[in-house]
Phi, psi and omega in degrees: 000152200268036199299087182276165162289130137342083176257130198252194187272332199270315171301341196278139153303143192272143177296192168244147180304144171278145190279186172250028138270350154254008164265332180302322191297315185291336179301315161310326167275319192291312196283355141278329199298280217302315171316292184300333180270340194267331199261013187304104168278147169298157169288155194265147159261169197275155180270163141008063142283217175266112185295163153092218195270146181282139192293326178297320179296303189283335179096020188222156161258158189218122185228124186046049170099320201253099172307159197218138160274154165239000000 
């Protein structure tokens, strides 16, 4: 296991200033998150799927109990 110290602000090494092509980028980046979160639509809900934890996700379909890989 990996043990770091504690960081504080009197510990953290101080960064280097942003150019201002990372800074445009980042501005850039705030003003899609915010686009894609205001045109965000909800998921459709699914017909007669699968119950329960999704088989894509865990890798198994599950039928009556009995698991399956696909």
């Amino acid at each position: 296991m990996h043990d770091d110290p504690v960081r504080t602000a009197e510990t953290e090494t101080p960064r280097k200033p942003l150019t201002p092509a990372a800074q445009r980028a980042l501005a850039e980046a705030e003003a899609r998150r915010a686009v894609a979160l205001a045109n965000a639509q909800p998921l459709a809900k699914e017909y007669q799927g699968p119950k329960g934890l999704d088989p894509t996700r865990f890798g198994d379909w599950e039928n009556k109990g009995i698991a399956s890989d696909f």
